[in-house]
N, C-alpha and C positions, 0 to 999 in steps of 0.2 A: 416308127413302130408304136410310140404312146397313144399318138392320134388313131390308129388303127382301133389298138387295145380301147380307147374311149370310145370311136364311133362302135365297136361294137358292142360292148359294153351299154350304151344307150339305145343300140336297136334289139337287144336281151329285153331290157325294161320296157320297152317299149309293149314289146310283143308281151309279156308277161301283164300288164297293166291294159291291155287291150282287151285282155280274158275275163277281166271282172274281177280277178282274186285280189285281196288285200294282202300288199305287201309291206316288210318293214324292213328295211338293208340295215344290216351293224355291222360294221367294217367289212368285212369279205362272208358274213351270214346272211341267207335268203330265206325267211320262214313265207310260208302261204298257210294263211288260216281258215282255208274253206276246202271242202272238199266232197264228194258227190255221194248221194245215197240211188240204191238201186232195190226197190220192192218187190219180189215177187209172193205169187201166193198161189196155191193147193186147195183140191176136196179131198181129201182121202187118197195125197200125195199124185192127184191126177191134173192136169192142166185140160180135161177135155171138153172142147166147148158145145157138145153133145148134154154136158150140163147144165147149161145154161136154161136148157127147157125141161130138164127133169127137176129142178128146183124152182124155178118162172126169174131165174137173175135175166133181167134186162142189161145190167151195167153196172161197174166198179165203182167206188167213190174211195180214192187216195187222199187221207190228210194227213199232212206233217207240222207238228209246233211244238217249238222252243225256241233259239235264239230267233229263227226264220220261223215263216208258216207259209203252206203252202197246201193245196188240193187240184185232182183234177180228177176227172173223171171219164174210162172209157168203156166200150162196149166188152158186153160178156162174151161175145162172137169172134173177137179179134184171137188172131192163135196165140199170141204170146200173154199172159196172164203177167205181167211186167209195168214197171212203171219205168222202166229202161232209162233215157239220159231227162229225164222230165224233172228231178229233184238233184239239179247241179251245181255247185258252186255254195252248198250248205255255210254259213258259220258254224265254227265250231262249238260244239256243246252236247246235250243231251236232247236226245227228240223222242218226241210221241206220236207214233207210227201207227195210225187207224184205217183199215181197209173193209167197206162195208158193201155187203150184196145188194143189189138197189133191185126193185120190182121193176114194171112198166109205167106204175103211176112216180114213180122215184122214192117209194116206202123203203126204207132198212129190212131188210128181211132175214141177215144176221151179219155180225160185224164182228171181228177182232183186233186188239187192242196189242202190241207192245211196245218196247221201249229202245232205242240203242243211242250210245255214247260214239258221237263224232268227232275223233281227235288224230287227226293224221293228214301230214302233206301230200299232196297230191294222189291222194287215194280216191276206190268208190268201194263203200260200204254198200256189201249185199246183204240185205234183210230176207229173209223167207218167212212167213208167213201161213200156217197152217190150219186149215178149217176142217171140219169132218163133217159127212152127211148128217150127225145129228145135229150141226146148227140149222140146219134147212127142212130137218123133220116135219117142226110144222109149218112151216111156208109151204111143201111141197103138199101134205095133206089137204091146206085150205086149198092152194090150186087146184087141186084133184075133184074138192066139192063142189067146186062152183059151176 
């Protein structure tokens, strides 16, 4: 029966250490010091990518840093306004969470900024994010002139 208890016990570790997470055993305690953040974001609480051309957003620009850092970037067109499982496995700590409207040339054409505290095992922290059509006022006017 011990042997059991061991092999399984070492195929737990196993698979846990297979994931990426840092782990630290203290007698019969398991901490995991990472854990996932999930970004979404809004105009004027709408996800609809009908806005994408009433503003001229070509695409997303996700950045995350503090302990990690991390960015990516995708289309304004895609339905889900989400940075979904792409920021996984965090250290824990505090991050700076920047999600910015990009043009077609790849210009900022408006961005917001916040902050959230990542401290919990095996969680995923959702962030929302919220923009209003007055960040895109004048973005969407110059488009309009040209």
């Amino acid at each position: 029966m011990k042997r059991l208890t061991i092999l399984l016990s070492t195929v737990a570790l196993t698979a846990i250490f297979a994931t990426g997470c840092y782990v630290a055993v203290d007698d019969d305690l398991l901490d995991i010091f990472e854990s996932d953040l999930r970004v979404s974001w809004r105009v004027d609480g709408s996800q609809r990518t009908s806005l994408c051309d009433t503003y001229g957003i070509e695409s997303w620009r996700i950045s995350v840093s503090g302990p990690d850092a991390r960015s990516i970037t995708l289309s304004c067109r895609d339905n889900w306004w989400s940075s979904e499982s792409d920021f996984y496995s965090l250290t824990h700590g505090t991050y700076r969470v920047t999600v910015r409207a990009l043009d077609a040339d790849g210009a900022t054409i408006g961005s917001r900024t916040r902050s959230i505290a990542v401290y919990s095992d095996f969680g995923t922290f959702d962030l929302p994010i919220d923009f209003s059509a007055a960040d895109f006022d004048a973005s969407a006017k110059k488009s309009a002139t040209k």
